[in-house]
VOGU-3710 file (C-alpha; in Angstrom, 3 decimals, decimal comma):
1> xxxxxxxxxx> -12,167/-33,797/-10,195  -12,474/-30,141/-9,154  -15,268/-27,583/-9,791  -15,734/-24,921/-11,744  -14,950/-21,810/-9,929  -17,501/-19,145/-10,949  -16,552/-15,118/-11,607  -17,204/-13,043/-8,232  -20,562/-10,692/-8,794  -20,461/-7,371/-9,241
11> xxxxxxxxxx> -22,047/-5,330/-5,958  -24,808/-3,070/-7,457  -26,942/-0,546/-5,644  -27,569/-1,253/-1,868  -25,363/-4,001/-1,584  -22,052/-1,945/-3,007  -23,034/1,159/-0,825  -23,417/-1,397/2,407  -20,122/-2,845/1,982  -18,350/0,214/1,275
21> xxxxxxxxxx> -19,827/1,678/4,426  -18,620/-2,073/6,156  -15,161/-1,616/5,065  -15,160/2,075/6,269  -15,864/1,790/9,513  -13,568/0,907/12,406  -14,055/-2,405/13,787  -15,220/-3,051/17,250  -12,892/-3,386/19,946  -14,375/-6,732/20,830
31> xxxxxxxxxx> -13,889/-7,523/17,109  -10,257/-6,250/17,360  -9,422/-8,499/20,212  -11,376/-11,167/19,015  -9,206/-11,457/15,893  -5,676/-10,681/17,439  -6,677/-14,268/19,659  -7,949/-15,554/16,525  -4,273/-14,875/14,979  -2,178/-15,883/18,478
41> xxxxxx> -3,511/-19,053/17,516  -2,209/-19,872/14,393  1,064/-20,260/15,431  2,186/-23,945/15,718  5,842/-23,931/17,734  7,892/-27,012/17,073
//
């Protein structure tokens, strides 16, 4: 049988102002490429 799946917390204080800042900046290019191999891989040719 499956779990309970809890509500998502609330971000409060430093938290909330740290991910806002996260999700504001540009990401890396290293990050950038890392993720566009990250996505070349999920294609499955048949």
């Amino acid at each position: 049988m499956a779990s309970k799946i809890n509500n998502t917390p609330t971000l409060t204080g430093r938290s909330a102002k740290r991910f806002v800042k996260l999700m504001n900046e540009r990401p890396s290019k290293e990050k950038r490429d890392y993720w566009k191999k990250v996505e070349s891989q999920k294609k499955v040719p048949f």
